[in-house]
DSSP file (Angstrom, degrees, kcal/mol; ACC not computed):
  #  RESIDUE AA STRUCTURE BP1 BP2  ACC     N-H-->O    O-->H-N    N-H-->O    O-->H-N    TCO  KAPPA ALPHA  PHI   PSI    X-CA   Y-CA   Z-CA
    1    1 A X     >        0   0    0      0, 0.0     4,-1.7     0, 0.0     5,-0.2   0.000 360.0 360.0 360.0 -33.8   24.9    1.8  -39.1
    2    2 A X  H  >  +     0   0    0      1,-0.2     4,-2.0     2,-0.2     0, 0.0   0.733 360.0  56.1 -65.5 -19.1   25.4    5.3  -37.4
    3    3 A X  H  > S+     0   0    0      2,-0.2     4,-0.8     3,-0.2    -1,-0.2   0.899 101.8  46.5 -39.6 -68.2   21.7    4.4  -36.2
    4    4 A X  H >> S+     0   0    0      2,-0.2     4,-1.5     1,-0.2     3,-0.7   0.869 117.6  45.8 -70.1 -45.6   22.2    1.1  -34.5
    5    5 A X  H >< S+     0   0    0     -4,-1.7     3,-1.4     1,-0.3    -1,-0.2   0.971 113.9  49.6 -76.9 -45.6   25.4    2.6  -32.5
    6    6 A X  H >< S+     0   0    0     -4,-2.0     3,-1.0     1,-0.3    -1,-0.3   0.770 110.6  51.1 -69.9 -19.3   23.6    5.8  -31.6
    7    7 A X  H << S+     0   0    0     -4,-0.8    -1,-0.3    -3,-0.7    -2,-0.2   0.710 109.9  44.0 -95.6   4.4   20.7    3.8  -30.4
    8    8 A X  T << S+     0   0    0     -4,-1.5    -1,-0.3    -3,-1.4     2,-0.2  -0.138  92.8 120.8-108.5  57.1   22.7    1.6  -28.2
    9    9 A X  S <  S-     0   0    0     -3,-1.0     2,-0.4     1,-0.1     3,-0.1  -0.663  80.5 -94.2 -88.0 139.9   25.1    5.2  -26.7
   10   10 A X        -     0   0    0     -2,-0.2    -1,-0.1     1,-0.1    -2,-0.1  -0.430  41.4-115.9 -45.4  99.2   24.9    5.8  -23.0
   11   11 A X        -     0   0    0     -2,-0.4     2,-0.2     2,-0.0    -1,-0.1  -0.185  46.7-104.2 -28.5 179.1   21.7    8.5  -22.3
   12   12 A X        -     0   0    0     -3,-0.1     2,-0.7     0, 0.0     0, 0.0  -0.026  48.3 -76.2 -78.9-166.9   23.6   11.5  -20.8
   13   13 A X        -     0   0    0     -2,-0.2     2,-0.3     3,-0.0     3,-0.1  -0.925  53.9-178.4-116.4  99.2   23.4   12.0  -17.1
   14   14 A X        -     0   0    0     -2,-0.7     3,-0.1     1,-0.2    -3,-0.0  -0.790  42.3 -50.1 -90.8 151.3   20.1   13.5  -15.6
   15   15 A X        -     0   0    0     -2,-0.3     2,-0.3     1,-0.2    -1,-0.2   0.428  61.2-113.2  -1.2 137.6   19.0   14.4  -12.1
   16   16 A X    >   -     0   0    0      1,-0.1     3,-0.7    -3,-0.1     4,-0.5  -0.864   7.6-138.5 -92.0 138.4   19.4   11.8   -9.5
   17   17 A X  G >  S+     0   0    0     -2,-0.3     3,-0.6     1,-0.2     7,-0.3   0.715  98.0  53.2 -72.0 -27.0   16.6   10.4   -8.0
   18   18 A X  G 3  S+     0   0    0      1,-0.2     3,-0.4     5,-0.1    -1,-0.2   0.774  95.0  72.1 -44.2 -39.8   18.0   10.3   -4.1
   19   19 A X  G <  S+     0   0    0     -3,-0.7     2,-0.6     1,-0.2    -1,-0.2   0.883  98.4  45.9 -62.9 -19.3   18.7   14.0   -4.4
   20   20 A X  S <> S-     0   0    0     -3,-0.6     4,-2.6    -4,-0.5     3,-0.4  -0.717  76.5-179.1-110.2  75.4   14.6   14.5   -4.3
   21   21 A X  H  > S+     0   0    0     -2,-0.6     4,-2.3    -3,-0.4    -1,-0.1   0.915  80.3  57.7 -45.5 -45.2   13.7   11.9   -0.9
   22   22 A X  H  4 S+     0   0    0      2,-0.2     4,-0.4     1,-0.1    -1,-0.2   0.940 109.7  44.9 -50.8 -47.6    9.9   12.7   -1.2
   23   23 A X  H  > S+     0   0    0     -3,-0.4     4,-1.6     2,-0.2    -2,-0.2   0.822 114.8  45.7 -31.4 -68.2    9.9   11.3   -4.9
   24   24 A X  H  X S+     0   0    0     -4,-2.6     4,-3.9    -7,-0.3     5,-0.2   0.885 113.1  48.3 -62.0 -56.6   11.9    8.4   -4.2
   25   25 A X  H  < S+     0   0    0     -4,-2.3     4,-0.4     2,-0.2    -2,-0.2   0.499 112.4  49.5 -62.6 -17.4    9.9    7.6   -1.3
   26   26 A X  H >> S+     0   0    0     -4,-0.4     4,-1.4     2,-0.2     3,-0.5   0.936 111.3  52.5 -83.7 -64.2    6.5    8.1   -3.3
   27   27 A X  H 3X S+     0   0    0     -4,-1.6     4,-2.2     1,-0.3     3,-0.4   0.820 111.4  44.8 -46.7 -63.4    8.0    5.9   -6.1
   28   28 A X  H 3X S+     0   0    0     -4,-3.9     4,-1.4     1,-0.2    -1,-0.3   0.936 111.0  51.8 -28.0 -56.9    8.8    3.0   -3.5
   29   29 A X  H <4 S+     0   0    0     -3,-0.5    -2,-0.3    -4,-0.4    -1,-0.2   0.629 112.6  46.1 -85.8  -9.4    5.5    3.1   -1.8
   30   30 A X  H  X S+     0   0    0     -4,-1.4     4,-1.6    -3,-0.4     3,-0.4   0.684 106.4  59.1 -99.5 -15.1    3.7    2.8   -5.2
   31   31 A X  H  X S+     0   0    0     -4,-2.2     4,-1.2    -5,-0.3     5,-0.3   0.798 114.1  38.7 -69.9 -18.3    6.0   -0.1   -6.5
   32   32 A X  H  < S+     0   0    0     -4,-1.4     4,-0.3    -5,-0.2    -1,-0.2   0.426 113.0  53.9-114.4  18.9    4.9   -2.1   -3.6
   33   33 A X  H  > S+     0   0    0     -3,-0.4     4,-4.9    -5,-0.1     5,-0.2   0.619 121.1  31.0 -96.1 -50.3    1.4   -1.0   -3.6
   34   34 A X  H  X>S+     0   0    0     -4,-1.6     4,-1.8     2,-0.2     5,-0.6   0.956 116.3  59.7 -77.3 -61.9    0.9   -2.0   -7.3
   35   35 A X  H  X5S+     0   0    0     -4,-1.2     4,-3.9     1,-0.3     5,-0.3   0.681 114.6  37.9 -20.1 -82.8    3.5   -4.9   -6.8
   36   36 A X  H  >5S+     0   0    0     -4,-0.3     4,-4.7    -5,-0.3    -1,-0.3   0.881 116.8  48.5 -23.6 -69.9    1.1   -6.4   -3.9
   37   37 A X  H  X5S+     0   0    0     -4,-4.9     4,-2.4     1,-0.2     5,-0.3   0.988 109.5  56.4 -58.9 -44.1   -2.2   -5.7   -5.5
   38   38 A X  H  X5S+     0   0    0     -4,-1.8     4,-4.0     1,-0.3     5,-0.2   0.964 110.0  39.8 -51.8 -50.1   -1.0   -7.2   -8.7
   39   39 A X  H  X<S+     0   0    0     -4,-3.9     4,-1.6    -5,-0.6     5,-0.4   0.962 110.9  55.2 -80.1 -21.1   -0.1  -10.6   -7.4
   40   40 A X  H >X S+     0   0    0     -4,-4.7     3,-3.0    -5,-0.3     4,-2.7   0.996 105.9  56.9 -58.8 -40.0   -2.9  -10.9   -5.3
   41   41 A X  H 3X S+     0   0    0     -4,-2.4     4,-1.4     1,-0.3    -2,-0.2   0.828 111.1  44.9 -15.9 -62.4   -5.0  -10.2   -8.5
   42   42 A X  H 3< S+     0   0    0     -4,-4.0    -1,-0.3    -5,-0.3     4,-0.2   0.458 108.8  50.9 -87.4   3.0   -3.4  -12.9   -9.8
   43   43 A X  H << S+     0   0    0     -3,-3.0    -2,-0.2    -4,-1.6    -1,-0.2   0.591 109.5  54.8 -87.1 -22.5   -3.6  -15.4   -7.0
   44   44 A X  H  < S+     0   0    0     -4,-2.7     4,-0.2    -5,-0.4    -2,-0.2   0.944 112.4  38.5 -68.7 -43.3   -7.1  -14.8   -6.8
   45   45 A X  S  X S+     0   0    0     -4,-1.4     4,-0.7    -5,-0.3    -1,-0.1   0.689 113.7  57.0 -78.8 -21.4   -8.0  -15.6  -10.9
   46   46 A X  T  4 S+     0   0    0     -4,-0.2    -1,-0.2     2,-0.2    -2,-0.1   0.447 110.7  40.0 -97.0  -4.1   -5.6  -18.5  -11.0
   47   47 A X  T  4 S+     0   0    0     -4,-0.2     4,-0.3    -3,-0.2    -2,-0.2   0.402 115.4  56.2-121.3  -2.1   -7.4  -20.3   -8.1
   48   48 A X  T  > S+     0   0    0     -4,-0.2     4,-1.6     2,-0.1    -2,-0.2   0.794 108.4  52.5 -75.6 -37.4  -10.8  -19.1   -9.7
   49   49 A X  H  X S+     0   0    0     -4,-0.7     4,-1.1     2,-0.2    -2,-0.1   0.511  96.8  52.2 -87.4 -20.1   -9.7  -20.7  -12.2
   50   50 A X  H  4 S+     0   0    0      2,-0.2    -1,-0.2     1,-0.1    -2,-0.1   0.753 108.0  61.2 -77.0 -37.8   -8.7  -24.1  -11.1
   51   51 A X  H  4 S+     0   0    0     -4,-0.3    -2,-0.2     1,-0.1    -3,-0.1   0.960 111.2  42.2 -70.5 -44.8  -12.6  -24.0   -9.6
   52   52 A X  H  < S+     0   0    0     -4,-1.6    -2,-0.2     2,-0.1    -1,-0.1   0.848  94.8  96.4 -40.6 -55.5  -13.7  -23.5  -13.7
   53   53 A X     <  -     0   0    0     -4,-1.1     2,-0.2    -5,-0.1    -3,-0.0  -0.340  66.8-145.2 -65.8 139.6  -11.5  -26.0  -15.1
   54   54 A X        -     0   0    0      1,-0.1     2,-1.5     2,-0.0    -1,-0.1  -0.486  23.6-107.9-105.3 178.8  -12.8  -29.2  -15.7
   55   55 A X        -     0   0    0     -2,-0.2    -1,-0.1     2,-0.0    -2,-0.0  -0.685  30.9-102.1 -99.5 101.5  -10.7  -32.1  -15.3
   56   56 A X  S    S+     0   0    0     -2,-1.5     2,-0.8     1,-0.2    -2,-0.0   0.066  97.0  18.7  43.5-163.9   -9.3  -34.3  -18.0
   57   57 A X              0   0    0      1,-0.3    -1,-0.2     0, 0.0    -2,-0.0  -0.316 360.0 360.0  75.4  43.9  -11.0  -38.0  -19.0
   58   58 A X              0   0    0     -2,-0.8    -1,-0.3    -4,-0.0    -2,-0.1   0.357 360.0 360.0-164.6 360.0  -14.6  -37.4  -17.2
């Protein structure tokens, strides 16, 4: 039971990520880099994919 409690306990407090601006600013500009490529990825294969599927009853 001393398990379960300790593994839902608060982390301690480490560094904050604002106090390093370069970091933060790297971090941004690669969440919305991958964010972007990922869903075009996936608007491109899901409308590939519409061209593959056949249709129902023919």
């Amino acid at each position: 039971m001393n398990k379960l409690i300790r593994f839902f306990a608060p982390l301690p407090d480490k560094e904050k990520l604002t106090e390093d601006k370069k970091k933060l600013k790297r971090l941004q500009w690669s969440f919305f880099i991958s964010a972007t490529l990922g869903y075009g990825l996936y608007y491109v294969c899901r409308m590939s994919l519409n061209v593959v599927k056949k249709t129902p009853g023919r």
